[in-house]
C-alpha positions as CSV (number, residue, x, y, z in Angstrom):
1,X,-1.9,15.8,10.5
2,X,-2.0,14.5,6.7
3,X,-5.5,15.7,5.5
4,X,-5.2,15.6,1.7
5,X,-3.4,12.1,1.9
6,X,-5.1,8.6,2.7
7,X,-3.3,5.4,2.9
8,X,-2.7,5.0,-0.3
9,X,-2.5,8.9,-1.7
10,X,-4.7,11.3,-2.7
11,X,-7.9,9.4,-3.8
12,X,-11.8,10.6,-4.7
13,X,-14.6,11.1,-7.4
14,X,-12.7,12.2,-10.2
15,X,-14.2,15.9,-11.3
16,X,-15.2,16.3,-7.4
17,X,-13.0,15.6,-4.9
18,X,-10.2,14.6,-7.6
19,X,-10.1,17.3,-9.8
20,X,-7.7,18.8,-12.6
21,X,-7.0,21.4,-10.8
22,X,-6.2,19.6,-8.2
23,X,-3.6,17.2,-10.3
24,X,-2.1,19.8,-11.7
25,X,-1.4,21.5,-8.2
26,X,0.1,17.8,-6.9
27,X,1.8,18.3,-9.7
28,X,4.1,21.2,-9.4
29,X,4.1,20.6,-5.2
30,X,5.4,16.4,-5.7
31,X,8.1,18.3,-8.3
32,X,9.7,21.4,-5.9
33,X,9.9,18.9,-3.0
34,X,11.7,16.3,-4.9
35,X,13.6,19.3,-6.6
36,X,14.3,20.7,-2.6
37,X,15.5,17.1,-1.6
38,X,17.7,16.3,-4.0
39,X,19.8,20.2,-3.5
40,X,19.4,19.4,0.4
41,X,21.4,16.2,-0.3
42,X,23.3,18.2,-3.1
43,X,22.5,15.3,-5.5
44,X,20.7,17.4,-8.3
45,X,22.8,20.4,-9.8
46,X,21.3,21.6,-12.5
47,X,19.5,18.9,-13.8
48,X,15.4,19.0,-13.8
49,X,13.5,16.4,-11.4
50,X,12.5,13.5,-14.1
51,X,8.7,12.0,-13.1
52,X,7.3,8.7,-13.9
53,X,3.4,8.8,-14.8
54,X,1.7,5.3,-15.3
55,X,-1.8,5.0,-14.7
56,X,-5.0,2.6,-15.0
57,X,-8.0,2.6,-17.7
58,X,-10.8,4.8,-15.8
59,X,-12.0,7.1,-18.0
60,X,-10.5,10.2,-16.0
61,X,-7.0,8.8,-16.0
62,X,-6.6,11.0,-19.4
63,X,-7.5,14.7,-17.8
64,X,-5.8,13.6,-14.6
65,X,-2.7,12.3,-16.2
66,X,-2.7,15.6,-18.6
67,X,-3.1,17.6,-15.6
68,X,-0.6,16.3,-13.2
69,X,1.9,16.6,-16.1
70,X,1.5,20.2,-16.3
71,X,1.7,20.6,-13.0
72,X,5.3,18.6,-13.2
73,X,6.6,20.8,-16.1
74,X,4.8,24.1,-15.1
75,X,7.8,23.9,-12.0
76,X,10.7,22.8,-14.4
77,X,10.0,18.9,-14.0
78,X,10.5,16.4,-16.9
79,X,7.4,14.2,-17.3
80,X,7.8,10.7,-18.6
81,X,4.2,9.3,-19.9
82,X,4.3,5.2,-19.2
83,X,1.0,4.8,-20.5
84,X,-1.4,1.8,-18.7
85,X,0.9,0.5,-16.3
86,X,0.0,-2.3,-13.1
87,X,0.9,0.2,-9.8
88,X,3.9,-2.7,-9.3
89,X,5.0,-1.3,-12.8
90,X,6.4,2.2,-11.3
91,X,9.3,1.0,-8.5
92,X,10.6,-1.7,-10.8
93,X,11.1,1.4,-14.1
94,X,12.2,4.0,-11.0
95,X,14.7,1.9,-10.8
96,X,15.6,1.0,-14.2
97,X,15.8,4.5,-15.4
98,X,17.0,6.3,-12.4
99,X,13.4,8.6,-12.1
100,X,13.0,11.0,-8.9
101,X,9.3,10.2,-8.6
102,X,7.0,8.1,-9.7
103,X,3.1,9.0,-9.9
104,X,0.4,6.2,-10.2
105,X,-3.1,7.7,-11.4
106,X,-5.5,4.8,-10.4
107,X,-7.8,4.3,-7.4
108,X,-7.0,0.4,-7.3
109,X,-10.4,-1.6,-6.2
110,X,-12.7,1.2,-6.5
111,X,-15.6,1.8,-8.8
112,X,-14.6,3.7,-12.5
113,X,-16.1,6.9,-10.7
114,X,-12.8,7.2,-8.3
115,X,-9.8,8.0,-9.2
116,X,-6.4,8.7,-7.1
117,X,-2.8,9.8,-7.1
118,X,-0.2,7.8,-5.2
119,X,3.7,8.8,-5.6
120,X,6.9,6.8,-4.9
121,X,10.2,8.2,-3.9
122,X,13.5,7.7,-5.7
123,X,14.2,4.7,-3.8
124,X,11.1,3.0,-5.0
125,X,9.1,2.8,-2.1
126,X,6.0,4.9,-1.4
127,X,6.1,8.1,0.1
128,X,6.6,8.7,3.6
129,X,3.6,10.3,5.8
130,X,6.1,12.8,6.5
131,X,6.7,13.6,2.7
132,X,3.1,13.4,2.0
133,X,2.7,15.9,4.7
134,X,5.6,18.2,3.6
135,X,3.6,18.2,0.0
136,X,0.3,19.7,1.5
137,X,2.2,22.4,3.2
138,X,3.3,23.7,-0.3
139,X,-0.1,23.4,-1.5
140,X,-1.2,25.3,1.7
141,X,1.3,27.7,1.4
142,X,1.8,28.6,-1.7
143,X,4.9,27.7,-2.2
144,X,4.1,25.4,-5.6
145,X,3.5,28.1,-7.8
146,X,4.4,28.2,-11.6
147,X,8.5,27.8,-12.1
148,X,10.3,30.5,-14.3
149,X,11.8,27.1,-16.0
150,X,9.1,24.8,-18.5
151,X,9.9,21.8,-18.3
152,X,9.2,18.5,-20.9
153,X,6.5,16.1,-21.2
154,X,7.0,13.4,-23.6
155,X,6.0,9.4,-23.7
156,X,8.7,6.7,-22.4
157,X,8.1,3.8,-24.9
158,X,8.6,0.3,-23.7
159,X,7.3,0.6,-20.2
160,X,5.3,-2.6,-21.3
161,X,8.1,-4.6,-22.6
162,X,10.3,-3.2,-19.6
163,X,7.5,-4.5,-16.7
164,X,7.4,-8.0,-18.6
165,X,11.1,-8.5,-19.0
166,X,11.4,-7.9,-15.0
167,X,8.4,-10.7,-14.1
168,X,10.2,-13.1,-17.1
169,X,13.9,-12.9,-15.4
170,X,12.4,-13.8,-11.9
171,X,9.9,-16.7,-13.1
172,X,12.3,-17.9,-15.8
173,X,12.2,-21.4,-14.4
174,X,9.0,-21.5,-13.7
175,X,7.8,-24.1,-16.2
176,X,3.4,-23.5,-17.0
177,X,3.1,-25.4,-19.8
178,X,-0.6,-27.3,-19.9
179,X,-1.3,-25.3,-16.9
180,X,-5.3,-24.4,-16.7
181,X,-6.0,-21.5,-15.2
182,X,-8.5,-18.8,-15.8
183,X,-7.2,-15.4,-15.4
184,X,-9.7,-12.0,-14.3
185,X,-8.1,-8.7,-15.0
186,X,-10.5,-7.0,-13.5
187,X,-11.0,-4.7,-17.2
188,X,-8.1,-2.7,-15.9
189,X,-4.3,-2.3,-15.7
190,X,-3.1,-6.0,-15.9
191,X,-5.4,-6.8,-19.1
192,X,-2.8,-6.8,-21.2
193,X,0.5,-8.2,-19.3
194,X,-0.8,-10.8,-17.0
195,X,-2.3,-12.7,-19.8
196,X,0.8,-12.1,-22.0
197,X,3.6,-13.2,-19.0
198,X,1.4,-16.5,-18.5
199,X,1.5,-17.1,-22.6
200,X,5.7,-16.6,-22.0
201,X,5.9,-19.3,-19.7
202,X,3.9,-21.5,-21.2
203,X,0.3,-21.5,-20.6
204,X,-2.8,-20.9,-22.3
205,X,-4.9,-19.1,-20.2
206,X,-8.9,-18.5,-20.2
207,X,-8.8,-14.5,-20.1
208,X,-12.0,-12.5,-18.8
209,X,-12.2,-8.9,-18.1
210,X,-9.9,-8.2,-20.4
211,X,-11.7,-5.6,-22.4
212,X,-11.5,-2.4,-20.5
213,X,-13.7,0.8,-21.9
214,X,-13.0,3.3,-19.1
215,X,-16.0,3.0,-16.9
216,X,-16.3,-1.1,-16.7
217,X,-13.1,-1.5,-14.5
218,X,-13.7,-3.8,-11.1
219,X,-17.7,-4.1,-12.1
220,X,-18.4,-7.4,-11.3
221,X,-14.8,-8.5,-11.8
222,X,-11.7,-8.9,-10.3
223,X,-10.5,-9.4,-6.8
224,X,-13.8,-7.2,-5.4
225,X,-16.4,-9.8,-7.1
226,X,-14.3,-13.2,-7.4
227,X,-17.9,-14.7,-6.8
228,X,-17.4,-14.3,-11.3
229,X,-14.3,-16.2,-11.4
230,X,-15.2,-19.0,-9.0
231,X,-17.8,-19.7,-11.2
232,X,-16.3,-19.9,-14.2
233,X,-13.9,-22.1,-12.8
234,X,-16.2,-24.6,-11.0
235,X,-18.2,-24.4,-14.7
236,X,-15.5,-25.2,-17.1
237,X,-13.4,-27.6,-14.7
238,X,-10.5,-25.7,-14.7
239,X,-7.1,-26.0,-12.3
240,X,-7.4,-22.8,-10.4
241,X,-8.0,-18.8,-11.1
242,X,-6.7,-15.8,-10.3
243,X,-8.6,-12.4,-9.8
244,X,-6.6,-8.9,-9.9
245,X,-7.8,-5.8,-8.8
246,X,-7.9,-2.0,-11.1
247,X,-4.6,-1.5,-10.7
248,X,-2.7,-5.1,-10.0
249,X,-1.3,-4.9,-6.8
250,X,-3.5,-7.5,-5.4
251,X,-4.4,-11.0,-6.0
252,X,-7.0,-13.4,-4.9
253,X,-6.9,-17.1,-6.0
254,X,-10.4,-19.6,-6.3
255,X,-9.4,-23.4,-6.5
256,X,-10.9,-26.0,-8.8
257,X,-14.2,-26.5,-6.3
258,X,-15.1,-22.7,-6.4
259,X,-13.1,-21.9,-2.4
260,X,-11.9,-18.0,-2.5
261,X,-8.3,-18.4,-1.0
262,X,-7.5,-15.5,0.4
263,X,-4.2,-13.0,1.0
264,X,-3.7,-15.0,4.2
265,X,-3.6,-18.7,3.1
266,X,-1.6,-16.9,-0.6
267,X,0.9,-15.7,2.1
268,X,1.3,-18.4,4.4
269,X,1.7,-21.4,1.2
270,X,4.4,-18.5,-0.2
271,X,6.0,-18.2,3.2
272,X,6.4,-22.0,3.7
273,X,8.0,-22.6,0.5
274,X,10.2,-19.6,0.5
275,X,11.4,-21.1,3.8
276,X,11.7,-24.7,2.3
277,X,14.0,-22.7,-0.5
278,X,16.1,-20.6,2.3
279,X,14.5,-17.8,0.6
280,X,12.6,-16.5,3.5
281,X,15.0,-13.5,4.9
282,X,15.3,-13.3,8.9
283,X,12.6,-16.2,8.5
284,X,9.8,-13.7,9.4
285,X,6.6,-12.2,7.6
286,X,5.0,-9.1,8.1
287,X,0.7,-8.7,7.9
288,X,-1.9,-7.0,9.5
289,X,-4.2,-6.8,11.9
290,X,-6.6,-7.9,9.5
291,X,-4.9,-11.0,9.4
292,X,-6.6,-14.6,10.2
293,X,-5.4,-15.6,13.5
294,X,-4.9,-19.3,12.2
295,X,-1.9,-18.2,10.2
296,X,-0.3,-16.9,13.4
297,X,-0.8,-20.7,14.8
298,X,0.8,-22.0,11.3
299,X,3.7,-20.3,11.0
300,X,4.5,-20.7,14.6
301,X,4.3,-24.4,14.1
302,X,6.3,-23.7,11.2
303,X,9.3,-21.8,13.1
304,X,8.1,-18.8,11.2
305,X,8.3,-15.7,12.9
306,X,5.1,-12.8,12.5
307,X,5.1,-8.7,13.1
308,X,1.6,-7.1,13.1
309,X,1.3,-4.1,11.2
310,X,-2.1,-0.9,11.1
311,X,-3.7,-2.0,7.5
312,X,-2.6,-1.2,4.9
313,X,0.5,-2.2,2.2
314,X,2.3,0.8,3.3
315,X,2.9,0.1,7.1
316,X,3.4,-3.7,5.7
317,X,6.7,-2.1,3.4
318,X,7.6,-0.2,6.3
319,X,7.9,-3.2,9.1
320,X,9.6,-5.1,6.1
321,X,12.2,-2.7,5.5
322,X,12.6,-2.1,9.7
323,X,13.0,-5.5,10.3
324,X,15.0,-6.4,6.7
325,X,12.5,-9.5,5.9
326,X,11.4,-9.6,2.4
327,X,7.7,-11.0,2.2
328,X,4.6,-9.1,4.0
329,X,1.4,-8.8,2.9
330,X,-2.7,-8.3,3.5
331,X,-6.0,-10.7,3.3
332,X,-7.4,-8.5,0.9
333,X,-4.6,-9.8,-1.4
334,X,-1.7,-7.2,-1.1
335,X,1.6,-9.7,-1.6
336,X,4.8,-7.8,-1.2
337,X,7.8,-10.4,-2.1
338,X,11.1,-7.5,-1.9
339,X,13.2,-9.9,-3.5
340,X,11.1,-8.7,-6.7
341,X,9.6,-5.7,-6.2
342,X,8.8,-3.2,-3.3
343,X,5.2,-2.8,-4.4
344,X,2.6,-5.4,-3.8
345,X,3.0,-7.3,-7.3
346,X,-1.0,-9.2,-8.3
347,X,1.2,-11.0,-11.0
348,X,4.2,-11.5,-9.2
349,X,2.4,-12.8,-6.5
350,X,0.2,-15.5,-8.6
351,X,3.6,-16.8,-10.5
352,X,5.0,-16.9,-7.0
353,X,1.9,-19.8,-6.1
354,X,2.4,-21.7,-8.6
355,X,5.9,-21.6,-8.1
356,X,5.1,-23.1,-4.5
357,X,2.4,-25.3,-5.4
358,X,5.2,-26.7,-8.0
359,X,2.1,-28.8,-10.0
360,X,0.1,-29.7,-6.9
361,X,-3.8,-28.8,-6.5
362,X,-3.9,-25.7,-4.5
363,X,-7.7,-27.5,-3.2
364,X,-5.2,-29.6,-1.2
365,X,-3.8,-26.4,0.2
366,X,-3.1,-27.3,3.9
367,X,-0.6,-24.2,4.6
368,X,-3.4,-22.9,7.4
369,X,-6.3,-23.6,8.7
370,X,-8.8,-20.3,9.1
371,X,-10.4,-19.4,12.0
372,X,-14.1,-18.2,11.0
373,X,-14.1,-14.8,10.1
374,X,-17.2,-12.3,9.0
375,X,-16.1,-8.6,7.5
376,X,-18.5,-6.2,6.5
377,X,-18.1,-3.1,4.9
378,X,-20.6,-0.8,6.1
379,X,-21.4,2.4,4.0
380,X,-21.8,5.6,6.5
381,X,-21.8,8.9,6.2
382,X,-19.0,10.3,8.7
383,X,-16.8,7.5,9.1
384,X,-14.9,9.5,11.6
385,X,-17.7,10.6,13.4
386,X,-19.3,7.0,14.0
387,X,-16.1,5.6,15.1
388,X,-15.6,8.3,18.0
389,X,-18.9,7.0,19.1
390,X,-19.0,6.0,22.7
391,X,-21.8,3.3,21.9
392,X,-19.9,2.0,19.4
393,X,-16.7,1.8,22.0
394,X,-18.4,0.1,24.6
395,X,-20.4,-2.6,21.8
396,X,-16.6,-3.3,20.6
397,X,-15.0,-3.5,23.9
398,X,-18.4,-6.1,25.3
399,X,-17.3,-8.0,22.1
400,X,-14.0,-8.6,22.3
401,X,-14.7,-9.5,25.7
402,X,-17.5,-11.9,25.3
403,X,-14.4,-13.4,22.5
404,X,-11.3,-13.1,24.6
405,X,-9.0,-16.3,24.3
406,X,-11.4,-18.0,21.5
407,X,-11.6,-14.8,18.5
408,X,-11.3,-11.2,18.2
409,X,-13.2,-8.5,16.7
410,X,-12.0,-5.5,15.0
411,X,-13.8,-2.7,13.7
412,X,-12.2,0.3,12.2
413,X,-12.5,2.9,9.5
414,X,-11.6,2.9,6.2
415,X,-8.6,4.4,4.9
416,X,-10.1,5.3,1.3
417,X,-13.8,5.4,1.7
418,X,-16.5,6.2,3.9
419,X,-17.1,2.7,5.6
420,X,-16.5,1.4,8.7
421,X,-15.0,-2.2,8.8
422,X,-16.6,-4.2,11.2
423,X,-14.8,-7.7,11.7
424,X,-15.2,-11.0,14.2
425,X,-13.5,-14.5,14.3
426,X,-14.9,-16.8,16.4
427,X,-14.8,-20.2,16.9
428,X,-17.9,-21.2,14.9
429,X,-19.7,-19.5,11.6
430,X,-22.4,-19.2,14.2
431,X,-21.6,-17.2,16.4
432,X,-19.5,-15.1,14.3
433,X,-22.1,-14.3,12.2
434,X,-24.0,-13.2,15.3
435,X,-21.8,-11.0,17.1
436,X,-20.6,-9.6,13.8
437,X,-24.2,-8.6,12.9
438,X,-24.7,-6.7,16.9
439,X,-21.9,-4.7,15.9
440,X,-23.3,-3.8,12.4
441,X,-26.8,-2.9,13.7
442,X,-24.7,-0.2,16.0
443,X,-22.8,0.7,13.1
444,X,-25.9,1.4,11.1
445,X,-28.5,2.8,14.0
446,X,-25.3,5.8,14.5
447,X,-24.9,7.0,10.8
448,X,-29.1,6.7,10.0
């Protein structure tokens, strides 16, 4: 079993859990099992294993980034520097240069304190569990040790320009002009191109947390705190807004009355006019469990067909690419559209609403309707520990039945922090509110 790994890679309090050692360690492992892959499949020859590094603003990403590229070249890999990249950044150069790996150094919606390392494969999707777990062996074992070949490190210039190119040939005719929308870049790795790709296409956009300083990334911005955008929007009377987390693979959108629309409703007005266009491949879209259960009733009406996916982007890409349907996603705002990129795209994903709103209000959104829904995040110590809880079993299982045929309730772990999720959709604020808080007290009471 992965230990080192989360859902989204390696990920932690940068100096603590995330430390240069420990980068520089990924480092050389990521590097000899690409290196071992690629001989396997008698692909490589002589040539060195070529990594893509890209990364956020936190303050660590420099000592992380420095570190991880030593690893790379201390076991013969060549390290390409990107420089402040959105994660969606790294598939879209993989491909465009031919790269073995790819290594994002961010920690996407976290506080500045965490940092993380995720890695995508050749083919520009992120690593397999099994890969991942192949990784930690040669960390456990030894086996990444210093190479008897140095490799190079130098910086890939144009990584920008490259990313913005990519999002300009697939929006091309996607006319913004006079559009007014406020944009939040959450002080982090979109600052600079979503404000720039909007300006390409047309618009003027109000910019806000655009001024990252290394420690002020997704405080009180971005998709984790849209409560800021909402009210600039309602305040200055603008169209719409959209909120980007750290390291812009989500979006979240707030309408011109101040209403947080969420993944779900993003997904389900991008599914219904991708299907309008023929666009929508095997007509399905894959989500979560996570996922509001009025968008199942929508795209049923719609002829739409749904898989369910474990939460998290990953398992979303994997379904996708089982099933050979191109759009997926999360309601915390992951939008994956394959016909772009095989990433969850924040920018991507908010050219791709206005390209289905095509000048319409998105207040007068009527793609779904939501089910009431309460999620909270609560903070425990032993996240594993409280979920093997019998008393926390048998509170779940006398919810779900007290819901069964009218909501739902869900309550899991967190892939990437110690919390456990507890969620309920009923069919009134009421009463969701109330069974939602029972199962938070129980949450609480078992990590005092």
């Amino acid at each position: 079993m992965r230990r080192l790994f989360g859902t989204d890679g390696v990920r932690g309090v940068a100096g603590e859990a995330l430390t240069a050692e420990l980068a520089l360690r990924l480092g050389r492992a990521v590097t000899r099992e690409a290196g071992a892959r690629a001989d396997a499949a008698a692909a490589r020859g002589s040539a060195p294993v070529r990594v893509l590094v890209i990364r956020d603003t936190r303050a660590s990403g420099d000592m992380l980034e420095s570190a991880l590229a030593a690893g790379v070249a201390s076991a013969g890999g060549e390290v390409l520097l990107g420089g402040v990249l959105p994660t969606p950044a790294a598939p879209l150069l993989l491909g465009r240069y031919g790269f073995d790996v790819a290594a994002v150094i961010s920690a996407s919606h976290n506080p500045y304190r965490d940092n993380g390392i995720k890695f995508f494969g050749a083919d520009g999707f992120k690593l397999s569990d099994a890969t991942e777990l192949a990784i930690e062996r040669r960390l456990e074992d030894g086996r990444a040790g210093v190479s008897g070949r140095i490799g190079r490190i130098r910086t890939l210039h144009g990584t920008h320009e490259d990313y913005l190119r990519a999002l300009h040939s697939r929006f091309a005719d996607l006319d913004l002009d006079g559009l007014d929308v406020v944009l939040d870049c959450a002080n982090g790795s979109t600052h600079r191109a979503a404000p720039e790709i909007f300006r390409r296409l047309g618009a003027e956009p109000v910019v806000i947390a655009d001024a990252p300083d290394g420690r002020n990334i997704n405080a009180g911005c971005g998709s984790t705190h849209v409560e800021a955008l909402a009210e600039i929007v309602v305040a200055g009377g603008h169209a719409l807004g959209f909120a980007f987390d750290g390291d812009g693979d989500r979006l979240l959108a707030v309408d011109r009355l101040g209403a947080v629309v969420d993944g779900d409703e993003l997904i389900a007005l991008i599914a219904l006019h991708l299907r309008r266009r023929g666009l929508l491949d095997g007509n399905g879209v894959a989500v979560t469990v996570m996922t509001n259960y009025g968008f199942f009733g929508a795209m049923e009406a719609a002829g739409v067909r749904t898989a369910t996916t474990r939460v998290g982007d990953r398992y979303v890409l994997e379904e996708l690419r089982a099933r050979g349907w191109s759009l997926g996603g999360e309601q915390s705002g992951h939008i994956i559209d394959m016909g772009f990129a095989p990433s969850g795209d924040g920018i991507a994903a908010a050219l791709l609403t206005l390209e289905a709103l095509a000048g319409s209000d998105l207040a007068d959104r009527d793609a779904m309707t939501k089910l009431p829904q309460r999620l909270v995040n609560v903070p425990v110590t032993d996240r594993d520990g409280v979920m093997a809880a019998a008393e926390l079993t048998d509170a779940t299982r006398a919810a779900d039945g007290e819901l069964a045929g009218r909501g739902r309730v869900l309550v899991r772990s967190s892939g990437t922090e110690q919390l456990v999720r507890v969620m309920v959709e009923a069919p009134t604020p009421e009463e969701t509110d109330a069974v939602c808080a029972r199962l938070v007290a129980v949450v609480e009471r078992l990590s005092a």
